[in-house]
DOVEXTOR-807290 format. One line per 8 residues: number of its first residue (from 1); their letters; for each residue x negated, y, z negated of C-alpha. Coordinates in Angstrom, 1 decimal. Each point is the difference from the previous one (the first is absolute). Layout:
BEGIN
NUM	A	X/Y/Z  ...
This chain:
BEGIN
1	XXXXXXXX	8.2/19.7/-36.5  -2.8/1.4/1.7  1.9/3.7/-0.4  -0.1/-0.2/-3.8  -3.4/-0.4/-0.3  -1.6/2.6/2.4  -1.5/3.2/-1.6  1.2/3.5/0.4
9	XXXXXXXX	-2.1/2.8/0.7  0.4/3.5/0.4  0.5/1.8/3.2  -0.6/3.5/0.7  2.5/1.2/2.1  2.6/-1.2/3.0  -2.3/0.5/3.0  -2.7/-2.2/-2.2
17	XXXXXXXX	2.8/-2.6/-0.2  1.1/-0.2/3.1  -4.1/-0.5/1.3  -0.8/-2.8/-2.5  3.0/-1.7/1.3  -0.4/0.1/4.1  -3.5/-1.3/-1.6  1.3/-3.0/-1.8
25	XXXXXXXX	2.2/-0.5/2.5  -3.4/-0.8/2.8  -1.3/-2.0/-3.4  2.8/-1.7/0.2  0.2/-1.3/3.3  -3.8/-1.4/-0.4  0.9/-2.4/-2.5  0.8/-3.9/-0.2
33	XXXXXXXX	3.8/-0.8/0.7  2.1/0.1/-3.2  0.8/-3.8/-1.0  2.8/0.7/-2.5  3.1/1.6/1.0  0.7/1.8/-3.7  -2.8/2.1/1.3  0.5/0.4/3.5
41	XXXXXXXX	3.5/1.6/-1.1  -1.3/2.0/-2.9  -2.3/1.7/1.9  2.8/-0.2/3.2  1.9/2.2/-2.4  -2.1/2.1/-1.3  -1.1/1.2/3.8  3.3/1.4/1.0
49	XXXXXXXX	0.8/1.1/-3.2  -3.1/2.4/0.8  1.1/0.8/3.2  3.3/-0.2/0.2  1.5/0.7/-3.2  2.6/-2.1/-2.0  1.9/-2.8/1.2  3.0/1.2/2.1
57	XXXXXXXX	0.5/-2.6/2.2  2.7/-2.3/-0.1  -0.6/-3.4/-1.2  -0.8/-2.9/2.6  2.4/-3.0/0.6  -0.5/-3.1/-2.0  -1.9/-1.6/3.0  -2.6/2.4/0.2
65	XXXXXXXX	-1.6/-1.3/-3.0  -3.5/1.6/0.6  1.8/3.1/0.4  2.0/0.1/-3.1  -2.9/-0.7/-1.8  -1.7/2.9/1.2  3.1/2.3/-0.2  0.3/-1.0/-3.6
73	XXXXXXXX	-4.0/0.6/-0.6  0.8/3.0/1.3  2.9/0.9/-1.8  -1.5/-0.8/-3.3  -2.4/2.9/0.2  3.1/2.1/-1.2  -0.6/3.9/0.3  -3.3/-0.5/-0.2
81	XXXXXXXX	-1.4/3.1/2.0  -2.7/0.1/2.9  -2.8/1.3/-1.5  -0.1/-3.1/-2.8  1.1/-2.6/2.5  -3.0/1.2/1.7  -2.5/0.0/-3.0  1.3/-3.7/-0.5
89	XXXXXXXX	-1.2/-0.8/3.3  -3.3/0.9/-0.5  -0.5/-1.4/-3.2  1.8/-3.1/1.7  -2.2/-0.5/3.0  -3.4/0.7/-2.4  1.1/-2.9/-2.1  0.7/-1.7/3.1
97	XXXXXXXX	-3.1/1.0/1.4  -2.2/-0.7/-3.4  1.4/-3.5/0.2  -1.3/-1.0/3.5  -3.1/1.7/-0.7  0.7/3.4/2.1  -0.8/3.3/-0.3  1.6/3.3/1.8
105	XXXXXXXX	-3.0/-0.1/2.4  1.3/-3.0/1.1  3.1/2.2/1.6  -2.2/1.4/3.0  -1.0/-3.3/1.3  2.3/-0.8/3.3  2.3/-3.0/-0.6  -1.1/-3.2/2.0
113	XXXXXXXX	2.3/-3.0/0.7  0.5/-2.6/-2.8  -1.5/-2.9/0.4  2.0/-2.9/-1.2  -0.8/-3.9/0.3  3.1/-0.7/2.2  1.5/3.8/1.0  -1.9/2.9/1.3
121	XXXXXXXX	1.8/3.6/-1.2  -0.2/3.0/1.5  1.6/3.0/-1.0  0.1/3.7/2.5  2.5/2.5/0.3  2.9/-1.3/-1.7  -0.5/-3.6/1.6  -1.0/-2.9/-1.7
129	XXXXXXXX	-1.4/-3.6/2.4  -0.3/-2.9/-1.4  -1.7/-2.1/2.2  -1.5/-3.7/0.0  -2.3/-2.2/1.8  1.7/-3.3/-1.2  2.2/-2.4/2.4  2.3/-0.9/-2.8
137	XXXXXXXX	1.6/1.7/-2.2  -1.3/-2.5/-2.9  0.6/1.1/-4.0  -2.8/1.8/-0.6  0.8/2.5/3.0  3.3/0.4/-1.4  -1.2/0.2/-3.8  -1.9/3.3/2.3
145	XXXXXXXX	3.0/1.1/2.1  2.1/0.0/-3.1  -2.9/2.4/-2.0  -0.2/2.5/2.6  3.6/0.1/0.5  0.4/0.7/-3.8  -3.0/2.5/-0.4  2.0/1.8/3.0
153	XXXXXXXX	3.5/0.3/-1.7  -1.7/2.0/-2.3  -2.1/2.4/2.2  2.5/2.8/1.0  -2.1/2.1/2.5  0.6/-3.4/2.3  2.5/0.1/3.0  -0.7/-3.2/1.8
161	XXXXXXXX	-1.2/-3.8/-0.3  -1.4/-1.6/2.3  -0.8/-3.8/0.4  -2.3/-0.7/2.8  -1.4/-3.6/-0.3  -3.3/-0.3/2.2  1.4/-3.3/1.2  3.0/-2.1/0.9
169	XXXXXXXX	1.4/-1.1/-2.9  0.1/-4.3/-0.5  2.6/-2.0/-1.4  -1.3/-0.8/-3.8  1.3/-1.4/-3.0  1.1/3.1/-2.8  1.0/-0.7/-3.5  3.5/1.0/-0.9
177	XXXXXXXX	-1.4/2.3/-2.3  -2.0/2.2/2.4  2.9/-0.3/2.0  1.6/1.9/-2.3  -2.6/2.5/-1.4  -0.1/0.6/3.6  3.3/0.9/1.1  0.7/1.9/-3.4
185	XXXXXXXX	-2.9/2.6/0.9  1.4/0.0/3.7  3.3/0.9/-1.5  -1.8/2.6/-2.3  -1.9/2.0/2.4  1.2/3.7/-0.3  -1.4/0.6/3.7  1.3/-1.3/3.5
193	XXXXXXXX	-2.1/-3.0/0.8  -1.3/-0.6/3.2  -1.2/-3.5/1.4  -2.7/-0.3/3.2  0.0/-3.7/1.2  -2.6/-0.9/2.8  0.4/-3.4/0.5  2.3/-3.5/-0.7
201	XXXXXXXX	1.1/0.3/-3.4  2.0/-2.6/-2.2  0.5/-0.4/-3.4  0.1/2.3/-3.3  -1.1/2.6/3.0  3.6/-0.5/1.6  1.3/1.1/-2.9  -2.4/2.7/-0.9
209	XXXXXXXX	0.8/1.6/3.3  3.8/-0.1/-0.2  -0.1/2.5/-3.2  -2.1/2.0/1.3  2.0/3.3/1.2  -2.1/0.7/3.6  -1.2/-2.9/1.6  -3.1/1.0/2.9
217	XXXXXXXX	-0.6/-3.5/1.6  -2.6/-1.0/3.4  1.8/-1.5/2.5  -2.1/-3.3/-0.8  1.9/-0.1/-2.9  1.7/-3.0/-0.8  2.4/-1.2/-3.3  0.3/-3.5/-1.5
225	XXXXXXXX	1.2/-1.5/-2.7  -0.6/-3.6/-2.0  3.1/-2.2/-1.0  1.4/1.2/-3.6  -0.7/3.6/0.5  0.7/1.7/-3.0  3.7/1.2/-0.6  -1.7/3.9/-0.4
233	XXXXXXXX	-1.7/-0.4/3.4  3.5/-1.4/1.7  2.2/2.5/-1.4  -2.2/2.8/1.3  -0.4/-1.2/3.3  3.7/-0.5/0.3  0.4/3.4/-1.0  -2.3/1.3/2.5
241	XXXXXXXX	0.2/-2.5/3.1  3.7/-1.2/-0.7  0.9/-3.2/-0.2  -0.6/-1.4/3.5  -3.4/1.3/0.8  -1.0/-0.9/-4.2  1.4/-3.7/0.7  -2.3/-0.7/2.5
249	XXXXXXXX	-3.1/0.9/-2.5  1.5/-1.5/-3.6  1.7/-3.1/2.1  -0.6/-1.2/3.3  -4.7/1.2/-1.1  0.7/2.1/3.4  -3.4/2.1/0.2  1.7/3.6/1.3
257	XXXXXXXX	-2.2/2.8/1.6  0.7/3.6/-0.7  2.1/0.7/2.8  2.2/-2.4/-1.6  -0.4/0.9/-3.3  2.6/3.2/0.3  0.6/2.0/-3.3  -3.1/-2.0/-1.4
265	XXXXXXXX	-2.3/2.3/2.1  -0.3/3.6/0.1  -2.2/0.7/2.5  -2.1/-2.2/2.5  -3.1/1.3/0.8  -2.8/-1.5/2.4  -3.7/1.6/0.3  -2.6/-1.7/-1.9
273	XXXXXXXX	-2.7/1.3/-2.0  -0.6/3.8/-0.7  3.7/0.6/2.3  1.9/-2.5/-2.2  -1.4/1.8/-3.1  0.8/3.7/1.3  4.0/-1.5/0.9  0.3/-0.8/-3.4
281	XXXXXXXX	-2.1/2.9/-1.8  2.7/2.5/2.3  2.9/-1.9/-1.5  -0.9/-0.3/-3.4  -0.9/3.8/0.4  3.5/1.1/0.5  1.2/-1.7/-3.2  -3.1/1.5/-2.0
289	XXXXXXXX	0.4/3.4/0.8  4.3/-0.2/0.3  2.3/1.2/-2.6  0.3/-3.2/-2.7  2.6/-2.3/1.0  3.1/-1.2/-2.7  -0.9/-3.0/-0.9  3.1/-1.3/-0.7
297	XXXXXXXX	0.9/-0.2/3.6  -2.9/-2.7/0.4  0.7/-3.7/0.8  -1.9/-1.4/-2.6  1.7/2.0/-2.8  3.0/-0.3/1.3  0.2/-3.7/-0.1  -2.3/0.3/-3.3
305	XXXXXXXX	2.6/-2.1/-2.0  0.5/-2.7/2.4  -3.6/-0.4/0.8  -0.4/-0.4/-3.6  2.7/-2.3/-0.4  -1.7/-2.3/2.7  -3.2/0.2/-1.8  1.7/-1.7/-3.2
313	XXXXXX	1.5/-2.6/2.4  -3.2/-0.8/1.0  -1.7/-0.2/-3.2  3.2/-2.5/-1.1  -1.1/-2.1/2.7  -4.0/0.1/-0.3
């Protein structure tokens, strides 16, 4: 582990400690998203063993897989007090930062958004938008969604996710197995995750928008679905829409607009333009800087065992 094999030096007193960390923290944040989850939670662990002490938290459910892993990161650190939690930090993000090429001037550069082949990423404030330009949601902007979506479970300083494609969003043909990489890092997300829809949408999108928790939709909005709708997709929709109004989507290929789509929809907003953004920017804004909400009282981990169930189902069946 990267941990293991980071040098120790010697610090000269508390204050020191405490300003080479707030320093490699701002190093931190310039660098390239973590790829390997052993290290995201390592250095997930080591973080709030510097700030906040030992684990005292009581352990997550045994749904919450991404938090369990991090509790038990966490919890692993022992009595291990402050002041070393936070030399292993720095010694953690210079080997991080030595192995992307980095250096600690590198920390007072301003953070741009990423650029990525199918998602944009932009992170401010405690929010993080992924956004994309794409039609479809095909499998190489879900191999993307699914990236971001892990690189956030392990960046606690976020509050909110937001998924704001650029464009209505096509029926296409997904593999089962983005399907599922998908939903698992839906299901995963430690933050409420809101959904802005501006036009017809059908598809994997249907789906994507029924587990998100806040739903901000433009009243051109529009939802379809394709015959053989995936049983994750149905049973989400159900849950949301109720039978009746889901029927009409998963059976009778009804196209429904949002002021049918109650419990689907959070909010309808019209505007276009710069007034559209500023509706949902105030919106998201209240979650942001709100008190964190429990988690557990969310749809989508809630129904985390049956969505899962329906995801094997599916996979019997590809």
């Amino acid at each position: 582990m990267l941990l293991r094999r980071v040098h120790r030096r010697a610090f000269a007193s508390a204050p020191s400690i405490r300003a080479l960390f707030d320093e490699k923290i701002a190093l931190g944040k310039t660098l390239p998203p973590l790829d390997d989850n052993q290290t995201k939670l390592e250095m997930y662990a080591l973080f709030k063993q510097a700030t906040d002490g030992p684990c005292t938290q009581p352990k997550p459910g045994m749904f919450d897989f991404v938090g369990k892993a991090k509790w038990e990161a966490w919890a692993n650190l022992g009595s291990m007090g402050q002041d070393e939690a936070m030399k292993s930090y720095c010694d953690f993000i210079d080997a991080l930062a030595a192995k992307a090429g980095r250096s600690a001037e590198a920390a007072a550069a301003p953070t741009k958004p990423t650029p990525n082949t199918d998602v944009q990423t932009t992170a401010s404030h405690g929010v993080l938008t992924l956004g994309w330009t794409q039609s479809t949601l095909d499998d190489e902007t879900i191999d993307s969604l699914v990236d971001a979506l892990q690189a956030a479970a392990a960046n606690d300083s976020l509050k909110v996710v937001v998924l704001q494609p650029k464009a209505s969003i096509a029926h296409s043909t997904v593999s089962k197995a983005r399907e599922v990489a998908l939903v698992n890092a839906l299901l995963a997300c430690p933050t409420p995750i809101v959904a802005v829809v501006t036009g017809p949408t059908s598809g994997v999108g249907v789906g994507l928008v029924a587990l998100a928790d806040v739903v901000l939709a433009h009243a051109t909005t529009t939802f379809a679905l394709q015959p053989a709708t995936s049983s994750w997709i149905a049973h989400s929709l159900i849950a949301k829409l109720g039978h009746i109004r889901a029927n009409a989507l998963l059976f009778l290929g009804e196209k429904i607009s949002v002021g049918a789509a109650h419990g689907l929809v959070t909010r309808v907003l019209v505007g276009s333009g710069a007034d559209f953004d500023a509706q949902v920017a105030a919106r998201v804004q209240l979650l942001s800087q709100g008190p964190r909400i429990d988690l557990a009282l969310l749809y989508r981990r809630q129904a985390a065992a049956q969505l899962q169930a329906a995801l094997a189902a599916d996979q019997q069946r590809a």
